[in-house]
C-alpha positions in Angstrom: 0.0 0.0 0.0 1.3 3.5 -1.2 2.8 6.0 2.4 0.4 9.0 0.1 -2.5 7.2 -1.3 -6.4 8.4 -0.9 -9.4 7.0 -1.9 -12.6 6.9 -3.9 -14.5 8.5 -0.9 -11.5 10.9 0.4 -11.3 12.3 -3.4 -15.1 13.7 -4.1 -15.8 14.7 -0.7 -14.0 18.1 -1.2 -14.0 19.3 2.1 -11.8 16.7 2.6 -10.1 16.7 -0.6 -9.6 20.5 -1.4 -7.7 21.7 2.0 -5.0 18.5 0.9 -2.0 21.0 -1.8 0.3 19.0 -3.3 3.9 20.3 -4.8 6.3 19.5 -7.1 9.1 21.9 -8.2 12.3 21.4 -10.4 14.9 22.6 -8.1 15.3 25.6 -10.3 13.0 27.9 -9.3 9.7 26.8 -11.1 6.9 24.8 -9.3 3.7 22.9 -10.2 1.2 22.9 -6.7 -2.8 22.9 -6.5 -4.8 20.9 -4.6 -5.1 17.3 -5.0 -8.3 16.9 -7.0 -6.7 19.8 -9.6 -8.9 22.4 -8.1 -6.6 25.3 -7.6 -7.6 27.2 -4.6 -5.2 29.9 -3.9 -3.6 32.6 -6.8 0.1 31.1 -6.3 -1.3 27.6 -7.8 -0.4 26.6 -11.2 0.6 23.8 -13.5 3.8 25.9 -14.8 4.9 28.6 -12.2 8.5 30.0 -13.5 10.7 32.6 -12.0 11.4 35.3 -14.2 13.6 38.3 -14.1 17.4 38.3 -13.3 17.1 40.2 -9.9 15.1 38.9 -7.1 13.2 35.3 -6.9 9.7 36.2 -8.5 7.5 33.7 -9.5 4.8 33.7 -12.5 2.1 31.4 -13.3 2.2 30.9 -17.1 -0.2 28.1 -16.9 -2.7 27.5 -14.2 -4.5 24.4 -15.5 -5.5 22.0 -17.8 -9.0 21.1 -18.2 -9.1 17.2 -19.6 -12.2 15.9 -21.3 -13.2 12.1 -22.2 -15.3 11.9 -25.3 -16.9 8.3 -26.3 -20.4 8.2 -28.4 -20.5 11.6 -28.8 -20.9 12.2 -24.7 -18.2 14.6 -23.2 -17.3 13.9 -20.1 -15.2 17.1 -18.4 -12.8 15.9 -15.4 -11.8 19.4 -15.2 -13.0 21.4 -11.6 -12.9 25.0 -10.8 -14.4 27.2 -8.3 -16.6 30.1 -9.6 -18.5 33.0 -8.1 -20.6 32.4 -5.3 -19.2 29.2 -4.2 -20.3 27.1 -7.7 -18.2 24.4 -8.5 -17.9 23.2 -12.0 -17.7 21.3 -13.8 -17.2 19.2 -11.3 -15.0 16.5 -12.5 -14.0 15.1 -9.6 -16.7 12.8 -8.9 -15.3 10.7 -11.4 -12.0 9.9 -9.8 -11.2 7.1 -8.3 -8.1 7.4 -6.6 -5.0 9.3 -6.4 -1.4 8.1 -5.2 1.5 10.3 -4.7 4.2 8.3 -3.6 6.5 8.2 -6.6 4.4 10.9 -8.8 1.3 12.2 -8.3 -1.1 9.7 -10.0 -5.1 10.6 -10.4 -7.1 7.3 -11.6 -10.4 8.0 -13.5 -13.6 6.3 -14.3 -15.6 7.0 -16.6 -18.5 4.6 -17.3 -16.5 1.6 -18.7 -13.4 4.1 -19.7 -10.0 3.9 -16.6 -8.0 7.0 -17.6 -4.6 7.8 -15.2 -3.0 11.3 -15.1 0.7 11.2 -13.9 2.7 14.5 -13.5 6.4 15.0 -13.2 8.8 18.0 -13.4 12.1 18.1 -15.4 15.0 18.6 -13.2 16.6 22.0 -13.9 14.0 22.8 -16.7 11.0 24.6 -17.0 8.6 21.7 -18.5 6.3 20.0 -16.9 5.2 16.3 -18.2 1.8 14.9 -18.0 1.1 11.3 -18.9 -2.0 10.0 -19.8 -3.0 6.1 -19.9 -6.1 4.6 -20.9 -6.4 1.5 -19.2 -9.6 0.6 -19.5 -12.3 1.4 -22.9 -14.5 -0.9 -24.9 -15.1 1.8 -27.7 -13.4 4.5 -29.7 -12.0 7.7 -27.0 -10.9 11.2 -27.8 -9.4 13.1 -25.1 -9.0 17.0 -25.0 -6.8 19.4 -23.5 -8.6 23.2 -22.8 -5.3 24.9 -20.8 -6.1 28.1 -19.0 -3.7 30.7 -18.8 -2.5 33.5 -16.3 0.5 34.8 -17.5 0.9 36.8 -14.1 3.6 37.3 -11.2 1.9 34.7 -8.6 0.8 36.9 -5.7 -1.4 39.3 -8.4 -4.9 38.3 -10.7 -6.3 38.6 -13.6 -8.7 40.3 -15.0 -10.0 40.2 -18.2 -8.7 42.7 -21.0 -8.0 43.1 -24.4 -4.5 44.2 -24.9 -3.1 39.9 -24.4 -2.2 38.4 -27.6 -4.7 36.0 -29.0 -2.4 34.4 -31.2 -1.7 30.9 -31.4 1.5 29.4 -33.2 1.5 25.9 -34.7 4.5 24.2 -33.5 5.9 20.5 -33.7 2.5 18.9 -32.1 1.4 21.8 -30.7 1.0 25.4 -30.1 2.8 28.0 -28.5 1.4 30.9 -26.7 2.7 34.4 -25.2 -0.2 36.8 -23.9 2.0 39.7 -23.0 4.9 41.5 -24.1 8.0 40.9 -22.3 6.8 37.3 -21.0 9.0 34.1 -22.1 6.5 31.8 -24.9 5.0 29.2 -23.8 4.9 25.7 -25.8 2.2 23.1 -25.6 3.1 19.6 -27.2 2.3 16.5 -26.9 3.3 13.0 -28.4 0.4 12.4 -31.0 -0.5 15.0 -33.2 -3.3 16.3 -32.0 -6.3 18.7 -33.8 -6.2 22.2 -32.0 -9.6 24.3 -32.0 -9.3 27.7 -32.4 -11.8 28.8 -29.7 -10.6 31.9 -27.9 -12.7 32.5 -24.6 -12.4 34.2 -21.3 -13.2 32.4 -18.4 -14.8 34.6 -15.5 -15.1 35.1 -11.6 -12.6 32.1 -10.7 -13.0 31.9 -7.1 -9.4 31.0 -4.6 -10.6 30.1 -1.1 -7.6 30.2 0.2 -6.7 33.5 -0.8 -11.0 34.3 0.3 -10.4 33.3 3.9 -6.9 35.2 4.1 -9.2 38.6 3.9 -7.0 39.1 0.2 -8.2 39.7 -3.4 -9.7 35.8 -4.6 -11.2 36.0 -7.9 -9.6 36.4 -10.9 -10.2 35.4 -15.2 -8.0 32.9 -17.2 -7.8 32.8 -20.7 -8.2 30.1 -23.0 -7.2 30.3 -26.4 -8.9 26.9 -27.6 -8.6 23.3 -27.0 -6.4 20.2 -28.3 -8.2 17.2 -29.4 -6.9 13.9 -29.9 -8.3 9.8 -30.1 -6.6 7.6 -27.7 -6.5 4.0 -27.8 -6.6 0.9 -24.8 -3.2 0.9 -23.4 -1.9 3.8 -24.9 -0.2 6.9 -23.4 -0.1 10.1 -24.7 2.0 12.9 -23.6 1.5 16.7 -22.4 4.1 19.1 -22.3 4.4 22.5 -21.3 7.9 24.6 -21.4 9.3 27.6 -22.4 11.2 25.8 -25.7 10.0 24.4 -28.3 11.1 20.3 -27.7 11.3 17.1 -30.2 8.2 15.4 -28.9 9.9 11.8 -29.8 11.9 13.4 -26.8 9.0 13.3 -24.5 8.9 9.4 -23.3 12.3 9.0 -23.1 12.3 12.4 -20.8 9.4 11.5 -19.1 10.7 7.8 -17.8 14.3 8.9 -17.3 12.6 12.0 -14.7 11.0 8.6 -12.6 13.6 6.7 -12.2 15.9 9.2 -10.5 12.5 10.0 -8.1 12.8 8.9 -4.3 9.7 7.2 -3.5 7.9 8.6 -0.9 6.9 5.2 0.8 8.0 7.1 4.2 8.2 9.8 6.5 11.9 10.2 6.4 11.3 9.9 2.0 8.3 12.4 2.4 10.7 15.0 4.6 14.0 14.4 2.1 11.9 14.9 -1.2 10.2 18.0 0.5 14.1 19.3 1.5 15.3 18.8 -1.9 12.4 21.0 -3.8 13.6 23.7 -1.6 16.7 23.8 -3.7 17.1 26.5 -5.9 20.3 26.6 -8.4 21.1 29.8 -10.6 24.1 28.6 -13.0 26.8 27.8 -10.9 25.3 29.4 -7.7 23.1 26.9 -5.2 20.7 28.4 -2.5 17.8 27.6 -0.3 14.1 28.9 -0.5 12.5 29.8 2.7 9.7 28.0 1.7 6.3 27.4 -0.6 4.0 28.6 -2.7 5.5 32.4 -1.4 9.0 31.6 -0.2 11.4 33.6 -1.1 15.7 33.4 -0.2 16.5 34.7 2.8 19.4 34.5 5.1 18.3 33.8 8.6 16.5 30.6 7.1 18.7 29.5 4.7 21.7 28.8 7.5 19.0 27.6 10.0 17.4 24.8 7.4 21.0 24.6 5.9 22.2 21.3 8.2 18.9 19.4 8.0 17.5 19.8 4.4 21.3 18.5 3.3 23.2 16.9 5.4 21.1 14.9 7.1 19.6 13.7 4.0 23.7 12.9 2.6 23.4 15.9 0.4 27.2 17.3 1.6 27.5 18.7 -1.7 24.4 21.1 -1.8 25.4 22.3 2.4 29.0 23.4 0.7 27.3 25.0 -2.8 24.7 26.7 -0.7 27.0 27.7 1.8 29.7 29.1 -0.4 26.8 31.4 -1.7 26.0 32.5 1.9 29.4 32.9 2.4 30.1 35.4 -0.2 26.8 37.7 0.5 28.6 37.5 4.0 31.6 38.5 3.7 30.4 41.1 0.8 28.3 42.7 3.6 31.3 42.8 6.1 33.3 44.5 3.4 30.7 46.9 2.6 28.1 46.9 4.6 26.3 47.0 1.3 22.5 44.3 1.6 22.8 41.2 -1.1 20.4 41.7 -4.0 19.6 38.0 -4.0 19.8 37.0 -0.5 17.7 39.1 2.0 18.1 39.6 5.6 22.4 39.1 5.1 22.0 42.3 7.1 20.1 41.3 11.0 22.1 41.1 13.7 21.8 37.4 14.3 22.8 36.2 10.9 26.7 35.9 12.0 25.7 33.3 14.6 23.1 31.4 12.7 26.0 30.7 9.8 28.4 29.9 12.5 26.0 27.4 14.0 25.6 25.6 10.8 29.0 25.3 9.8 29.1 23.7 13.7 27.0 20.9 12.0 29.3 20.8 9.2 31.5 20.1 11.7 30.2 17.8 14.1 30.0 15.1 11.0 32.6 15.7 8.6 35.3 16.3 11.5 37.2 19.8 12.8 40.2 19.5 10.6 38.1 19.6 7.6 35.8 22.5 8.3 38.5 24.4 10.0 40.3 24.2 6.9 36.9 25.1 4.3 35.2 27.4 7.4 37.7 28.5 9.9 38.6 32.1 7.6 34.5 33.0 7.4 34.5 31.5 11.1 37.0 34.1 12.7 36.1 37.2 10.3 32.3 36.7 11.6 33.1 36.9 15.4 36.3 39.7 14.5 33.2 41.3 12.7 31.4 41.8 15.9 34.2 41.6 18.5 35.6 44.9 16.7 32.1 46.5 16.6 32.2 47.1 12.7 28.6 45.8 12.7 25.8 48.5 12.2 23.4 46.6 15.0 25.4 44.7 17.5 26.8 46.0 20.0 29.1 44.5 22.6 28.9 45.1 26.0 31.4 45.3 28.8 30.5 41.8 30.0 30.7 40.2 26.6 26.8 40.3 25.8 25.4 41.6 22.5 22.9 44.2 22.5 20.3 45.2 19.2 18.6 47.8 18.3 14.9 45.9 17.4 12.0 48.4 17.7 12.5 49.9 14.4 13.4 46.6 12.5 12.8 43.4 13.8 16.1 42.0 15.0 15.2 38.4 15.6 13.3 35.9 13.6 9.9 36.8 15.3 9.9 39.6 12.6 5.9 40.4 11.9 5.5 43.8 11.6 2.3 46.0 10.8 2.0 49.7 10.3 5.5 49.8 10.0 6.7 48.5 13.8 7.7 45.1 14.8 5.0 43.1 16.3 7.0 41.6 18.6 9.7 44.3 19.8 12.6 42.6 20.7 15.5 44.5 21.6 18.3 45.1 23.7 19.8 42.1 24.6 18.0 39.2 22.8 18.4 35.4 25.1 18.9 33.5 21.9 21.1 36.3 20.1 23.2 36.0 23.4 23.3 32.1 23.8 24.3 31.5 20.0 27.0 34.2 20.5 28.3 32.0 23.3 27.9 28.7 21.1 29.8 30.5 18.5 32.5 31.9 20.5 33.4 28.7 22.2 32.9 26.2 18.9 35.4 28.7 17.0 37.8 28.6 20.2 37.5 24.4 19.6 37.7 24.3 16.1 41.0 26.5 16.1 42.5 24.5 19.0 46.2 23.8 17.7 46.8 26.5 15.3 49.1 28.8 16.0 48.3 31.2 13.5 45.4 31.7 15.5 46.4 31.0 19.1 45.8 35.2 19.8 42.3 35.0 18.5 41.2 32.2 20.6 42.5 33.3 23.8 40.3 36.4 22.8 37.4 34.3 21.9 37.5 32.7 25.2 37.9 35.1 27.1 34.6 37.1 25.5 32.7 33.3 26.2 33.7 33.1 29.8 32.3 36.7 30.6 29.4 36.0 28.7 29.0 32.9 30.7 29.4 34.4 33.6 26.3 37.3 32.6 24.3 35.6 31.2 22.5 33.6 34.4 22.2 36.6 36.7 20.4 38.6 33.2 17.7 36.2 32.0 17.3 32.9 34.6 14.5 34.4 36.6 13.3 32.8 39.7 10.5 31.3 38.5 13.0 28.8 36.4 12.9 30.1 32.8 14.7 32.9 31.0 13.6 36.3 30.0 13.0 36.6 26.3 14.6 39.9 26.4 16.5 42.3 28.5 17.0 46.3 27.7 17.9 48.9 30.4 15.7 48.3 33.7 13.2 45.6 31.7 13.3 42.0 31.5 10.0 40.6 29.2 8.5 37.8 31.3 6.9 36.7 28.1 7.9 32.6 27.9 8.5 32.0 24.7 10.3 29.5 22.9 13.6 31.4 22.4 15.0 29.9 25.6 14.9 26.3 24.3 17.3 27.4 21.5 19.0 28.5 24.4 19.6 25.3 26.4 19.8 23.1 22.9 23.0 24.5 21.3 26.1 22.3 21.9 27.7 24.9 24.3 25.2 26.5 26.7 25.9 29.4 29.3 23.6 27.4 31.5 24.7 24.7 33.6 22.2 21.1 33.6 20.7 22.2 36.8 19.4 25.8 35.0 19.0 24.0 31.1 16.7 21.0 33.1 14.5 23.6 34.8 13.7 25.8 31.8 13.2 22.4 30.2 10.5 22.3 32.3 8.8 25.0 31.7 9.0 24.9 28.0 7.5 21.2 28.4 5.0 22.7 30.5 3.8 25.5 28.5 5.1 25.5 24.9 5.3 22.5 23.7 2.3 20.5 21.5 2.4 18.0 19.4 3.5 20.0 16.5 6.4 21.8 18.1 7.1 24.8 20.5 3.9 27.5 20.6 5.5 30.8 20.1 3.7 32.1 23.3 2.4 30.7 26.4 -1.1 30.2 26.9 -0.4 32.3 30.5 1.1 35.0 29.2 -0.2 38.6 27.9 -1.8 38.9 24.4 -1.9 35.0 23.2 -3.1 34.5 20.4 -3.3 30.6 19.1 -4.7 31.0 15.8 -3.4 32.1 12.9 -6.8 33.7 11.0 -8.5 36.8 10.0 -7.7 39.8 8.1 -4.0 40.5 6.8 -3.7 42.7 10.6 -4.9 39.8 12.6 -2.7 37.3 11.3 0.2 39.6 12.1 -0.2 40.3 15.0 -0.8 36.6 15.6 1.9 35.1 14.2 4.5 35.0 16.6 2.1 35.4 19.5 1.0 31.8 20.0 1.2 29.3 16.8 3.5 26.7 16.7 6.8 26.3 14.9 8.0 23.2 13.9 11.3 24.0 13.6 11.7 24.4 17.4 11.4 20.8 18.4 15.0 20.1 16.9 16.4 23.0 19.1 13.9 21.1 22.3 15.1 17.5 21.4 19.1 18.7 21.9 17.8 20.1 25.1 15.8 16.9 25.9 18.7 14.7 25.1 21.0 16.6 26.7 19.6 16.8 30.2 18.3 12.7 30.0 20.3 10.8 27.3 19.7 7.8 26.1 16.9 7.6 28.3 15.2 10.4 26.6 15.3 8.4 22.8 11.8 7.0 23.1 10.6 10.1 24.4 11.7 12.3 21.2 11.1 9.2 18.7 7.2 9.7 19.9 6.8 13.4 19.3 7.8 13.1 16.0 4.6 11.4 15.1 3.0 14.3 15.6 4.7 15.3 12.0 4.3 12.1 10.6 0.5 12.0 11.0 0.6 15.5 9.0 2.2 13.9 5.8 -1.3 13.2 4.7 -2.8 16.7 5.9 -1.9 19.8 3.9 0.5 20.0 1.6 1.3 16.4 1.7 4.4 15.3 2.0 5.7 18.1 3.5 5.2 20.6 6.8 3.5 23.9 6.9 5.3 27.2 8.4 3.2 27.2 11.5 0.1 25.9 13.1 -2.1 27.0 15.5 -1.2 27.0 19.2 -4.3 25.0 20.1 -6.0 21.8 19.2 -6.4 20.6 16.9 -3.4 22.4 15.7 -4.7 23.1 12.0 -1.8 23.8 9.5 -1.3 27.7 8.7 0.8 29.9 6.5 3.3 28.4 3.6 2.6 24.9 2.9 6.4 23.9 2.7 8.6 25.7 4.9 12.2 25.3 4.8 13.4 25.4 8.8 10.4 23.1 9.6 11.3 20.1 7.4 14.8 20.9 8.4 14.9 20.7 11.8 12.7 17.6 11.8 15.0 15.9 9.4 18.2 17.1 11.8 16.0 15.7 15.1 15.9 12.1 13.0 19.5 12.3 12.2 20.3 12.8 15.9 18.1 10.3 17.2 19.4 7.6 14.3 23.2 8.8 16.2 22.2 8.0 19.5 20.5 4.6 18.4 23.9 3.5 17.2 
């Protein structure tokens, strides 16, 4: 039995069905994600979403979908299924599907009085094409399929309406047609393997409702173009081909293409499979440059969460290769910024005050399994020009204090990753002296004083670095441990924010901790008590001012919601270092059975994957981006470290 297979009854029952997104992506920027009955209900879903533009990561949906229809006797039969004004669904082809199966590509089975039609889709790796096979298994008379695609030709967060100034024209092609409704927008070619009979029949299609995008409180309903239809007869057992790209291909090419694309797939037939095929479509290589999206359908590259989902979306899937690509291009916007000062055009956020420590703690992970000597040698220059960076106070926002402690400036801009703003002012104002910022300065200072050990090139610097650990050390208890066990989530001038949020389990997870295992056990504790759920750490305790569990309403009320009470995944791997470190071994089972909290949620969602957040109370419904980078990371990290401790 397939790990991502759903029935009959699961599949026409669309409350069930439509909240269920799938996604598939080609590691180059360009994505294919709707729902799984083909009902696309949110404006970033597509059949062929491709970056375009040379700056920034900007998404477009060229086409949104294709509309399939089963002709035998004369009857059509439409399998197509959209949502228009009002709530109307139509044309309702999803009553006649029988079942779908994900688990090497997503597979829709068909029936259609005595005809068995599957749909398989698959990405090209690196390209911007998109395969869809068609098989008829089953017909006891003569079956023409068509193909009515609808197009967008719009940047993925925008609509559209209808106009007159798109292009209406229609190139033949090899098998095909080819398409481009605006100027300044890359052609888009439609082929397939058999010939096919394309009808001319130019319509706009109106008031196409997203309910996504309607219960967000954002603009939902948009029109989508179609320029005609391809027709084509089908026989028992055959397949026929659909492909849509921006060049013009050989369809001969097509099978070949098609089956070479499967056997290179990673069947997700587990949870570990679903998690390392979710890492990998976070991927995102630009000629000889590799980075790492924050996430899906509206991720875009940022630094903060590429070096904290750097460790668990590559090496602990074996991916060694991709941490040191993606790295190296971290690296450079890195040490760019410490040279000028100047914000990376590609890679956002190079610029917050707690991006030094974040990259420092990932190349620790670098370390921890492919050995010191090694990542001093690749690391160790970035390593001690990050902490020299701040030691020598050449960065614009962190200031060191006589006792070693860094203080930021956060009321303006957020200075943390809790970084919703609204009206222009953090949400959360964070500032002064941050009890993560401070314990990952600590982590860093005393992994770069270890990985150094032995070089006398850099004997000076060490002593230096330690030195700056053991005051910090020494601070930090007295600043944020509080006496009713946990630690403030922020200290500036006279205040210390009692707010218990999950920022102190970061705190007592990293490898070095200021705390001793007397101080890390007791804010375990309270974390336990109050943060955690089945999906990970709540960003806010349910006893403490202004929570706010659910992630719903207007644009406003998510915002100020969002890092007031949901849950983050990402913070179990950070609460299972903790946990492990405090009880051991005899802590394995204990971690092993939270994690099935995530597995459940393979089959909710966006399956296969985790969503960025989810709300702080039961039933914990899944919120925000439906594939988020640092979640899938630090779940995949927690597995790695539980597989270690097994051994």
């Amino acid at each position: 039995m397939s790990y991502l297979k759903f029935d009959k009854n699961q599949m026409i029952n669309l409350e069930q069905s439509l909240p269920k997104e799938m996604l598939r992506t080609n590691q180059a920027g360009a994505y294919h994600c709707t729902s799984i009955v083909d009902c696309n209900t949110r404006k970033q879903h597509g059949l062929l979403v491709v970056p375009l533009g040379d700056g920034d990561y900007n998404p477009h949906v060229l086409l949104s979908s294709l509309d399939e229809t089963v002709i035998q006797h004369g009857a059509p039969f439409n399998l197509g299924l959209h949502r228009y004004q009002g709530g109307v669904y139509n044309p309702n082809g999803h009553k006649y599907i029988r079942e779908f199966d994900c688990e090497s590509v997503p597979c829709t089975t068909y029936r259609v009085g005595g005809v068995i039609l599957t749909k398989e889709k698959i990405f090209i790796q690196h390209e911007n094409r998109i395969l869809i096979r068609y098989t008829l298994v089953e017909a006891h008379s003569p079956t023409t399929l068509q193909f009515r695609p609808f197009l967008a030709f719009r940047e993925s967060n925008a609509l559209c309406m209808a106009n007159d100034t798109i292009n209406k024209e229609c190139i033949p092609v090899n098998n095909g047609v080819a398409c481009c409704l605006y100027e300044g927008y890359p052609t888009l070619y439609m082929q397939l393997t058999r010939k096919p009979e394309f009808i001319y029949d130019p319509h706009w299609y109106n008031n196409i409702e997203y309910v996504k995008d309607m219960d967000r409180g954002v603009p939902y309903c948009e029109d989508l173009w179609v320029p005609g239809y391809f027709q084509v007869n089908i026989k028992k057992g055959e397949s026929i081909i659909f492909s849509a790209g921006l060049s013009e291909i050989n369809p001969r090419s097509l099978k070949s293409m098609y089956e070479a694309e499967i056997a290179s797939r990673t069947p997700r037939t587990s949870f570990y499979n679903c998690l390392k095929n979710a890492a990998k479509q976070l991927y995102l290589k630009e000629g000889d440059k590799e980075y790492m999206l924050s996430g899906y359908p509206w991720g875009k590259i940022l630094a903060r969460n590429t070096f904290m989902s750097l460790p668990g979306n590559t090496i602990a899937i074996g991916h060694r290769e991709d941490f040191e690509k993606i790295m190296a291009t971290g690296a450079e916007a890195l040490e760019h910024y410490m040279e000028t000062l100047e914000e990376d055009t590609k890679i956002h956020g190079i610029a917050h005050p707690d991006i030094p420590m974040w990259a420092i703690w990932a190349i620790q992970q670098y370390a921890k399994n492919y050995g010191k000597a090694e990542t001093a040698d690749r690391y160790g220059q970035l390593v001690t020009s990050l902490l020299d960076f701040i030691i020598d106070g050449k960065h614009p926002n962190i200031e060191m204090l006589p006792d070693g402690m860094l203080s930021t400036e956060g009321t303006v801009i957020p200075a943390s990753w809790m970084n919703s703003v609204w009206g222009g002012h953090p949400v959360v104002p964070r500032t002064g002296r941050l009890v993560e910022i401070n314990a990952l300065w600590y982590n860093a200072l005393m992994f770069a004083a270890d990985l150094v050990d032995g070089l006398p090139d850099l004997t000076e610097a060490r002593d230096r670095w330690l030195e700056t650990a053991q005051k910090v050390k020494e601070a930090f208890a007295p600043t944020f441990l509080n006496d009713f066990g946990y630690l403030y989530d922020y200290v500036v001038d006279n205040y210390a924010d009692p707010s218990v949020r999950p920022n102190m389990a970061i705190a007592i997870g990293l490898d070095y901790s200021p705390l001793d295992r007397r101080q890390r056990k007791g804010v375990l504790d309270v974390v336990t008590r109050e943060l955690l759920t089945p999906k990970g750490l709540r960003t806010l305790s349910p006893k403490s001012y202004g929570y706010r569990p659910n992630y719903l309403g207007s644009p406003e009320e998510r915002e100020y919601a969002l890092h007031n009470g949901p849950v983050r995944p990402w913070l179990m791997g950070f609460y299972a270092d903790a946990y492990l470190k405090v009880f051991g071994h005899s802590g394995v089972s204990y971690i092993d059975r939270m994690l099935i909290g995530f597995e459940e949620d393979m089959s909710n969602g966006c399956i296969g994957s985790l969503s960025q957040l989810y709300d702080g109370n039961p039933p914990y419904a899944n919120r925000g981006a439906i594939s988020h980078a640092t979640n899938i990371a630090e779940v995949l990290r927690t597995i790695r470290t539980l597989k270690k401790f097994n051994n």
